[in-house]
C-alpha positions in Angstrom: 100.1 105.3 64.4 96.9 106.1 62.2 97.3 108.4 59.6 95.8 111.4 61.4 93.6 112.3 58.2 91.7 108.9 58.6 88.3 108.8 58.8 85.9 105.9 60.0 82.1 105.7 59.8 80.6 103.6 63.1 77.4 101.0 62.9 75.2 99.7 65.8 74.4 96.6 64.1 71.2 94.8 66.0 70.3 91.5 65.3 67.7 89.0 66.0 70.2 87.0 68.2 73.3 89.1 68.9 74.2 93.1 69.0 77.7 94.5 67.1 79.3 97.3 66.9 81.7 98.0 63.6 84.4 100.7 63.0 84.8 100.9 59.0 87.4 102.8 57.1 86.5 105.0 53.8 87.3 101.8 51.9 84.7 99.9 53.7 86.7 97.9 55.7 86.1 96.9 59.1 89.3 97.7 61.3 87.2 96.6 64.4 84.3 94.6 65.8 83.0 93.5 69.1 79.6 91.2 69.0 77.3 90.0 72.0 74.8 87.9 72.0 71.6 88.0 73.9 69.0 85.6 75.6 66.2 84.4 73.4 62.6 83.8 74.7 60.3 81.2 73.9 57.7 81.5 76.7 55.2 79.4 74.4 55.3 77.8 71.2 55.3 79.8 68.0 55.7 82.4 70.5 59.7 84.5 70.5 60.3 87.5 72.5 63.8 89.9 73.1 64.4 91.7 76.4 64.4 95.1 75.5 66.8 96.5 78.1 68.8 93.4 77.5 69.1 94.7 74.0 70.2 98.4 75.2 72.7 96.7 77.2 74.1 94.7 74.4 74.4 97.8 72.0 76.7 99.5 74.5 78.6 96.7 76.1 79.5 96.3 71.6 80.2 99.9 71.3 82.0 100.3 74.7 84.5 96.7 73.6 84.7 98.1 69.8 86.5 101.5 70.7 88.8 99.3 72.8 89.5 97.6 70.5 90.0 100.4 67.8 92.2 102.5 70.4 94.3 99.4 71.1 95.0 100.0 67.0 96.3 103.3 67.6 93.3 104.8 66.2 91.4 107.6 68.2 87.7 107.7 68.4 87.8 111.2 67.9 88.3 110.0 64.1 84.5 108.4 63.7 82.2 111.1 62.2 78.9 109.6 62.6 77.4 106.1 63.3 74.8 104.4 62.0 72.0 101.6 63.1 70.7 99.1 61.3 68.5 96.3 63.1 66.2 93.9 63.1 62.8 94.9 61.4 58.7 94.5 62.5 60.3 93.6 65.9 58.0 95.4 68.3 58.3 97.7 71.7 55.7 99.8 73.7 56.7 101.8 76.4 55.4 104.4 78.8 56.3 107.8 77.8 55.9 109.3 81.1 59.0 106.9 82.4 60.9 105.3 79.5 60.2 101.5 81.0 59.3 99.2 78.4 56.1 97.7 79.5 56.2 94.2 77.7 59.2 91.8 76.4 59.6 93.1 72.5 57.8 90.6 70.3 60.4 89.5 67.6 59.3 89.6 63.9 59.1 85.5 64.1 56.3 85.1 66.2 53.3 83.5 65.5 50.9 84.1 67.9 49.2 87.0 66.4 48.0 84.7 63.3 44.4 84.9 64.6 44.4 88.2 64.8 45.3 88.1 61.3 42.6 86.2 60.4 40.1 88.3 61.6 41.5 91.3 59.7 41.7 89.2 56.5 38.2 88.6 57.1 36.9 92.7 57.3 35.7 94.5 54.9 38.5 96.2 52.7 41.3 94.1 53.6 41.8 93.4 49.9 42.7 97.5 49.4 45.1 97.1 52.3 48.2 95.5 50.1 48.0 98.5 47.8 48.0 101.3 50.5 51.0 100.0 53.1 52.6 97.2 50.4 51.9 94.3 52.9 49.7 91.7 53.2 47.9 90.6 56.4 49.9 88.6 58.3 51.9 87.6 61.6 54.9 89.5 60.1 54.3 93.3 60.1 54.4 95.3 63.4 50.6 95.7 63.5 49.5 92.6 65.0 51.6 92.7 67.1 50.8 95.5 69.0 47.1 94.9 68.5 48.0 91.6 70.7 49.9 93.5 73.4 46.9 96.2 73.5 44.2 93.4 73.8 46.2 90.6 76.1 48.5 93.0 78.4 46.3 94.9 80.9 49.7 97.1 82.2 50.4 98.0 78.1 45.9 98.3 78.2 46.2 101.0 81.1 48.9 103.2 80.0 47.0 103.3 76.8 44.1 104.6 78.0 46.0 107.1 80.0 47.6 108.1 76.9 50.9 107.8 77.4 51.0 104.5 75.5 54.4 105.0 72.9 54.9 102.3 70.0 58.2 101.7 68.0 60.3 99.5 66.1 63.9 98.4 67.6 65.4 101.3 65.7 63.2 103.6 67.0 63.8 102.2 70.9 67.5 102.3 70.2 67.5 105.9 68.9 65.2 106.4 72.0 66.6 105.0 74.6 70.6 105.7 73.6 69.6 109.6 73.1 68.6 109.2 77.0 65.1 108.3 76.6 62.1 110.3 78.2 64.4 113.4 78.8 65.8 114.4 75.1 62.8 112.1 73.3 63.8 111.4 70.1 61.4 109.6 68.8 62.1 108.9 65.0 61.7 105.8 62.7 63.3 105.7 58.9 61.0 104.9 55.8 62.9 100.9 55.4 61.3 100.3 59.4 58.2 102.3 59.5 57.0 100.5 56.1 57.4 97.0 58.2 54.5 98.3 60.5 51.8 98.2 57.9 50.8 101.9 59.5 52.6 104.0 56.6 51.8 104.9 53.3 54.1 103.5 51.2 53.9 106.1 48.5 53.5 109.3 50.8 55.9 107.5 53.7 53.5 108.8 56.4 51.1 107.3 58.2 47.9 106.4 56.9 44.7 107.5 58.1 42.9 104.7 56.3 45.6 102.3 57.7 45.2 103.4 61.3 41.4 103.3 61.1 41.6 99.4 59.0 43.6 98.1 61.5 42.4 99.6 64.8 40.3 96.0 66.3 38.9 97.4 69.3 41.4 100.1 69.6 41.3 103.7 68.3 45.5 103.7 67.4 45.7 107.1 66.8 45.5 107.4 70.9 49.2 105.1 70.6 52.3 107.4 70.0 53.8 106.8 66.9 57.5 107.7 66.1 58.1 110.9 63.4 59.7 109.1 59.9 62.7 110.8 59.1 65.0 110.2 56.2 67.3 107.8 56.2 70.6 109.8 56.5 70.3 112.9 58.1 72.6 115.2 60.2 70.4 116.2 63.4 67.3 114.0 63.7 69.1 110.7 64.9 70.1 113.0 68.0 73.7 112.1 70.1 74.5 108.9 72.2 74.2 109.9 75.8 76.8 108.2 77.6 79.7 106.0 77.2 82.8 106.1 75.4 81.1 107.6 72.4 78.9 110.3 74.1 77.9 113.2 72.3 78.8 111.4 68.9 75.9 111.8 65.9 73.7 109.3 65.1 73.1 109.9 61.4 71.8 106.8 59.5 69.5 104.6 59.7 68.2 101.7 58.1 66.6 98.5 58.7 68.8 95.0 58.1 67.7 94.0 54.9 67.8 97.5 53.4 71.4 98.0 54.5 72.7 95.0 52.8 71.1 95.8 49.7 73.0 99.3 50.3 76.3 97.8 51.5 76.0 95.4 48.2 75.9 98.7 46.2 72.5 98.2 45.3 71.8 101.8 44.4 70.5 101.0 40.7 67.1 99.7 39.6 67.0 96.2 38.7 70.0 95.0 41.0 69.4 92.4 44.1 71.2 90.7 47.2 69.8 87.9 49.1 70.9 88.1 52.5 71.2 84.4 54.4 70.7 85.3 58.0 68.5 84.2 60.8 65.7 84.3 58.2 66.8 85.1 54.4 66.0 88.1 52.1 65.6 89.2 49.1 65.4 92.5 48.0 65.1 94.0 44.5 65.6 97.3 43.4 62.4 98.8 41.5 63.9 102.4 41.3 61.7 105.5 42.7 58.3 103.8 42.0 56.7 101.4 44.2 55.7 98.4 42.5 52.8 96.4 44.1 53.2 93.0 43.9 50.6 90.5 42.4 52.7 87.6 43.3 53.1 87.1 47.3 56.0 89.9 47.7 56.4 92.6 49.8 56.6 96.2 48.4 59.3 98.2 50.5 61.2 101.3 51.1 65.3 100.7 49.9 66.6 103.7 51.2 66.0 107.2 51.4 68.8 109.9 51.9 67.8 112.7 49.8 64.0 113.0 50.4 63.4 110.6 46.9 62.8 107.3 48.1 64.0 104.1 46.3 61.6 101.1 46.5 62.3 97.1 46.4 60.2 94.5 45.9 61.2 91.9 48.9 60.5 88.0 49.3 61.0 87.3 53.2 62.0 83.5 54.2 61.1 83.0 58.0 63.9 80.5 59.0 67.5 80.3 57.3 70.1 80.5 59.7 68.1 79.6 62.8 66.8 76.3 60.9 70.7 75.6 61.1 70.4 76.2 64.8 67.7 73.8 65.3 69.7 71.1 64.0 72.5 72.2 66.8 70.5 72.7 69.4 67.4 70.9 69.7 68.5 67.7 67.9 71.7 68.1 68.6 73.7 67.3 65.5 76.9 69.6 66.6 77.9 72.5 68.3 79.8 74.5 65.3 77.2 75.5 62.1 80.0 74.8 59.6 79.9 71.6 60.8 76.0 71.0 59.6 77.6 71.9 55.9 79.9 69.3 56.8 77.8 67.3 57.6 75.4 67.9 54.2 78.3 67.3 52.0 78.7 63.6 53.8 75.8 62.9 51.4 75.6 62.9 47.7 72.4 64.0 47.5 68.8 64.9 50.0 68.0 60.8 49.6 64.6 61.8 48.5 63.9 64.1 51.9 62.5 67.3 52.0 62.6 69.7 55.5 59.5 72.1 55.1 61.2 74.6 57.8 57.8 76.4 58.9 58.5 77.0 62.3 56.7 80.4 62.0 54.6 79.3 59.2 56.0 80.3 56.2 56.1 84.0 54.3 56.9 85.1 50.6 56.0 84.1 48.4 53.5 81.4 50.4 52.0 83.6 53.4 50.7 80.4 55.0 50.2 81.0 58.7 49.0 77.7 59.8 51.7 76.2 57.9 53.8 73.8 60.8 57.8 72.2 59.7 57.6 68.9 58.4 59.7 66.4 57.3 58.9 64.6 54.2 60.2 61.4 52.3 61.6 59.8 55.5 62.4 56.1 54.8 65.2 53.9 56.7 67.8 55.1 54.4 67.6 58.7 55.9 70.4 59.4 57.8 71.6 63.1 59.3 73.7 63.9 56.9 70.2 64.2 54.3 68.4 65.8 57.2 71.3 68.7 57.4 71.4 69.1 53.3 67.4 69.4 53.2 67.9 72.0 55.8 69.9 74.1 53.7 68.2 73.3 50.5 64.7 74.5 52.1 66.3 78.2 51.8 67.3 77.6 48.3 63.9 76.3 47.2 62.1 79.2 49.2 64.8 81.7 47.3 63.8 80.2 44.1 60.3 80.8 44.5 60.7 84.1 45.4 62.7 84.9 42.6 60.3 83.2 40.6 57.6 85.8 41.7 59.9 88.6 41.5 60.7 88.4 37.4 56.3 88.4 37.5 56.1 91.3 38.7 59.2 93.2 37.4 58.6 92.0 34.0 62.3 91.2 33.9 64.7 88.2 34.6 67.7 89.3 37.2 71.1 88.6 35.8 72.7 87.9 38.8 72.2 87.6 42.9 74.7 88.9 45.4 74.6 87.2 48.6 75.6 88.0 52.3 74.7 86.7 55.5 76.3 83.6 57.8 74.4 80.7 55.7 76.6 82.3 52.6 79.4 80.9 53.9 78.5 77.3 52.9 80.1 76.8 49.6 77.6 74.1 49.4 74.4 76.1 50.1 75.7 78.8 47.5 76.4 75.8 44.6 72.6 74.6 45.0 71.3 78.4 45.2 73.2 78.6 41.6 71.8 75.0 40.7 67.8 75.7 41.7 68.0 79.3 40.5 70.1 79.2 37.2 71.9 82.7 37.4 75.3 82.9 39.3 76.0 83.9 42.9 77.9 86.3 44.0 79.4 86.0 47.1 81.4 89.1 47.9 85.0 88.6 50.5 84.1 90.9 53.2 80.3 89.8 54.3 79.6 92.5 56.5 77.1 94.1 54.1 74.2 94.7 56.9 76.5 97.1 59.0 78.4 98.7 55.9 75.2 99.5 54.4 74.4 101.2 58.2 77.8 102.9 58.0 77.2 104.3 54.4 74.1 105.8 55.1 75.2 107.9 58.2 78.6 108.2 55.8 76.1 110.0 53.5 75.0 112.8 56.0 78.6 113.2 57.6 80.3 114.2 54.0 82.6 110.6 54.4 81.1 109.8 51.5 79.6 112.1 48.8 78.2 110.0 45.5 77.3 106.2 45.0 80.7 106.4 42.6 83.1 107.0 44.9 81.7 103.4 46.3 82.3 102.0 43.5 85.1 100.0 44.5 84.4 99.6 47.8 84.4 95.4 48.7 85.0 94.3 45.6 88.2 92.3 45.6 88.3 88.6 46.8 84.4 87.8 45.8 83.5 84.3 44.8 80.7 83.5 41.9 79.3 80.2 42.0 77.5 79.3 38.7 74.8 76.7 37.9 76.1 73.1 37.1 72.7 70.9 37.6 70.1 70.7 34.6 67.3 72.7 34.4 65.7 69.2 34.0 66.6 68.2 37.2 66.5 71.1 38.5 62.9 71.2 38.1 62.2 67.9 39.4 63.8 69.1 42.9 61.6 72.4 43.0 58.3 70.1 42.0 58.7 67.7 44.8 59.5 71.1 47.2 56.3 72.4 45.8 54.4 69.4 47.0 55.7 69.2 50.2 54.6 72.9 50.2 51.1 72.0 50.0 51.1 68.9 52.6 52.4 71.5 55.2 49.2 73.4 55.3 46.9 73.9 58.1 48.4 72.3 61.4 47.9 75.3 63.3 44.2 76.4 62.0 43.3 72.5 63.3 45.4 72.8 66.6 43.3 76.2 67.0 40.2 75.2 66.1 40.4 72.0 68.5 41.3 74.4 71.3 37.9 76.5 70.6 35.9 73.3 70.8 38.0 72.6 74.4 37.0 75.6 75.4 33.5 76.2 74.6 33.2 72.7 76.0 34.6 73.6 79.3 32.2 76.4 79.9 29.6 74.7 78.9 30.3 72.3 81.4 31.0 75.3 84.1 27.5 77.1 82.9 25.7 73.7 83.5 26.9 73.0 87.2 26.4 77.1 87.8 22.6 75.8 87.3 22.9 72.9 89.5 23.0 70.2 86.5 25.5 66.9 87.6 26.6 64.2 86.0 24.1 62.2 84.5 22.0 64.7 84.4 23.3 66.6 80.9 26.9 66.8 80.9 27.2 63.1 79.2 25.7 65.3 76.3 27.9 68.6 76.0 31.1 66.2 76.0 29.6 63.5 73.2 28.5 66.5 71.3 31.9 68.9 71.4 34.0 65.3 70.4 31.2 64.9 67.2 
């Protein structure tokens, strides 16, 4: 049996692709798990949306085969003191506050469709004060466009709206919500790492900006859309209780968004360290202490963590596709059915054979921001076989990491020593070796790679008295962890990142082209519909609207 003085910290870990609850010890270790995945929509292309009742049900069917789990151990739940979420960030919900029911599929941080949208803000007056206000730049990424496109394309989100009872939120925010019992307790919260992924907050005052609200607005007054109160990151009472299941009436004391809790569960509490975490997409985060530093560079200005009321900022370089490039390769070209196979696979090749995989399946982010960006393949000659197409997979990350990195010692002012690394893609001993090789500064890959839901755990450790001071986590996943340092040239080193560059720049555009031939389609078309309104046939002046739209 458990020593009955044992304590454990639980974390609701949600995920672009899969839910997980995890039971850790004071020593940050995991003593159970369970993990369920959930369906992915693609109902266009670019286009990547999440059930968001599906993703409820995940979250408890994880807790609820956890704590079997954890009792099977002889451990009794009555020994977890808090729990904590972490989850995936920008990933956006409405719902009607009147009822609860979500009124749209939540539209996942990947998805692309709001890239006009984005446009059209770039193009208003002021957008170039915007970066230094919420620390993002226009884009499809952040929360905003998002729901601008559910407000102007979804009449049933449109009419609660107008009624007023239109409520926006983040997945932390619905999960808090919706496990708390929804509509009846309402807690309605958001922490500083989520609500700064909205573009809505200030990212000095972490509350939301009037200027902000009014910027972004499009044909919509936002301040009529219920925002969620930001709350610290670790607190006692304003996460609220789960409401049913085996865990009912247990806190909820942390939260954090993903890439914030791995830089917490790698101990990133000082300024100037940095994790890169190699998930579905990859980030990196860098610790810039209790100042925000605006980037001039293509980065992202973020919130850490904040557990006391004294926030700590990062500077953050977001890749788009990491892990779920590796997917591709499995599942829509079928090159196998296990992802450490596709390492395998890389390291059946001595080398890329000259090909470089542009992954921009969402366009590409930091430190780029090219929304009409489109993945292509370049270099392909008849030498190429699979085994180059799975290494230029994982060498995309690498090269996007470097760049980032690259941006990151411009606006620091300083050069990072070393990068600790997390996340599924870490695993490749192969993908870690070229990090090392493009980036020149070792790796450190730590044994147990549950950073994401430690750093979750820590933070609602924080407010439950499990843990006191960042020293007494000192130790905490330390033993076992692998470095991996640089063994290429910087010479030919440089070479590789010069021909990525390149391809960089040929994969411009493909979407502004495939957009801008649509509008001609379609101006065309009603044209042609306003000219046979008037009576006009063929022959008589529709010849000319079609030889004039294909000029």
């Amino acid at each position: 049996m458990a020593d009955k003085e044992e304590v454990f910290v639980g974390s609701i870990d949600q995920g672009t692709t899969s839910s997980r609850f995890l039971i850790f010890n004071k020593a940050g270790e995991p003593v159970a798990v369970h993990q369920e995945e959930f369906t992915q929509i693609y109902p266009n292309p670019g286009w990547h949306e999440h059930d968001p009742e599906g993703i409820i049900k995940s979250v408890e069917n994880c807790i609820e085969g956890a704590i079997k789990i954890f009792e099977k151990d002889g451990h009794s739940k009555d020994s977890i003191k808090a729990i904590g979420i972490t989850n995936q960030r920008e990933t956006t919900v409405v719902w009607d506050t009147t009822t609860g029911e979500a009124l749209h599929n939540a539209i996942v941080w990947t998805d692309t469709r709001t890239a006009g949208i984005a446009r059209e803000l770039k193009a208003q007056q002021g957008s170039d004060k915007i970066m230094n206000i919420c620390g993002e730049p226009i884009s499809s990424y952040p929360s905003a466009t998002k729901l601008l496109w559910l407000l102007k394309n979804v009449e049933k989100v449109r009419k609660v709206y107008e009624a007023g009872n239109l409520a926006f939120g983040t997945i932390d925010t619905w999960l808090t919500y919706k496990l708390n019992g929804g509509p009846e307790k309402n807690v309605f919260v958001s922490d500083p790492t989520n609500a700064s992924r909205t573009m809505f907050m200030d990212i000095r005052k972490l509350q939301y900006s009037d200027e902000m609200l009014e910027f972004l607005s499009y044909e919509f007054d936002l301040k009529k859309v219920h925002m969620p109160k930001i709350v610290r990151s670790a607190d006692k009472e304003v996460y609220g209780k789960l409401s049913s299941g085996p865990l009912k009436g247990f806190p909820i004391m942390g939260c954090l968004g993903d890439q914030s809790a791995a830089l917490v569960g790698q101990k990133g509490f000082e300024a100037g360290s940095a994790k890169n975490t190699y998930g579905t997409g990859c980030f990196l985060l860098y610790n810039t202490g209790d100042k925000p530093i605006i980037s001039t560079h293509g980065l992202l200005t973020t919130v850490a963590f904040d557990f006391d009321g004294k926030p700590v900022y990062a500077l953050e370089g977001s890749i788009a596709v990491a892990g779920s490039g590796v997917k591709f390769l499995m599942n829509n070209l079928g090159f196998s059915h296990a992802s450490h196979k596709i390492t395998e696979l890389a390291e059946s090749v001595p080398d890329n054979g000259g090909l470089v995989f542009v992954t921009a399946f969402s366009g590409l982010f930091a430190p780029y921001w090219i929304d009409d960006a489109h993945g292509t393949m370049f270099g392909i000659t008849h030498h190429i076989e699979r085994g180059h197409i799975a290494r230029a997979t994982l060498e995309a990350v690498c090269f996007q990491t470097k760049a980032i990195l690259d941006a990151m010692q411009k606006d620091s002012g300083h050069e990072l020593k070393e990068l600790k690394v997390d996340g599924g893609m870490s695993n490749s001993a192969l993908c870690m070796q070229t990090q090392a090789d493009l980036v020149g500064i070792p790796i450190v890959r730590p044994k147990m790679r549950e950073t994401t839901a430690l750093g979750a755990a820590i933070a609602a450790g924080f407010a439950s008295g499990v843990w006191k001071t960042f020293d007494e986590l000192k130790e905490v996943n330390t033993a076992g962890q692998t470095t991996f340092e640089a063994k290429l040239d910087k010479q030919a080193s440089a070479k590789m990142f010069k021909r990525w560059s390149k391809a960089v720049t040929m994969s411009k555009g493909w979407l502004a082209e495939e957009e801008e031939l649509e509008g001609h389609e379609t101006e065309a078309k009603e044209i042609r519909q306003s000219l046979k309104e008037e009576g006009l046939e063929k022959g008589h002046g529709l010849e000319k609207v079609d030889s004039t739209m294909t000029a």
